[in-house]
N, C-alpha and C positions, 0 to 999 in steps of 0.2 A: 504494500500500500504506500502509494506517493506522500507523503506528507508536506503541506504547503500553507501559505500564506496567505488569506482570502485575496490581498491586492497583488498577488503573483496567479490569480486562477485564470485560463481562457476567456474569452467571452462568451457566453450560451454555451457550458458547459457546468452540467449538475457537481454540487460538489454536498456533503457532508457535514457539519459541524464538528467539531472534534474538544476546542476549549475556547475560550477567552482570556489570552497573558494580562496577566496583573504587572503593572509598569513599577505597582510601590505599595502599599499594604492601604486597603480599603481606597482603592482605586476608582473615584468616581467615572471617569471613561468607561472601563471593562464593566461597573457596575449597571450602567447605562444599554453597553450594548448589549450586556444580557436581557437587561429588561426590554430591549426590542425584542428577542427571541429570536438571539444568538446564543443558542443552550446547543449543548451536546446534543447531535443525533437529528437538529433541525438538517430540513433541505434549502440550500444557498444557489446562489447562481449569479455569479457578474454578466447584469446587463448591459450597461455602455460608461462609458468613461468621457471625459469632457473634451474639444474637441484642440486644446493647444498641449496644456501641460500633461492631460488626462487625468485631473481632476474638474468637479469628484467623477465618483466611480457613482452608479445606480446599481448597487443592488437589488435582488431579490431573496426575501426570506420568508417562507411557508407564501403567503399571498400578500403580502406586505411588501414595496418598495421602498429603499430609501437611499438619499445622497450621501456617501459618506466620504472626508477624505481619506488621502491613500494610508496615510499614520493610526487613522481609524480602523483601518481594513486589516490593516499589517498585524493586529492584534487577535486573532481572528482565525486558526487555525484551521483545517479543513481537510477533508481527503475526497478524494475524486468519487463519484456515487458509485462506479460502477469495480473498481477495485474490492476486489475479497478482504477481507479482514484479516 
């Protein structure tokens, strides 16, 4: 199983959830994008990315989009949907 970084994932390409890295102990960022439902086991998907630096990124998580930048992304761990365990 590939292990990656959601702002290193293809675009239109299912990925996984895996964790959320904690930057510093009760990490309001990570606490946040969990609370989007970026948990473990969710289904992600990088939909488009912006059109100079490519930020942000659109995401998608379960049916929920959203902009995140790429330092937001990078926290975000993920494995490809279709790799075995």
């Amino acid at each position: 199983m590939r292990d990656l970084k959601l702002s290193e994932l293809p675009r239109r390409v299912a990925a996984i959830v895996e964790s959320v890295e904690d930057a510093m102990p009760n990490d309001a960022i990570a606490r946040r994008l969990r609370e989007l439902g970026f948990v473990a086991g969710e289904r992600v998907e990088l939909m488009a990315a912006g059109p100079f630096t490519a930020e942000p990124l659109l995401v998608q998580v379960g049916f929920t989009r959203f902009a995140l930048r790429r330092v937001e992304a990078a926290r975000v761990r993920v494995a490809m949907a279709g790799d075995p365990a």
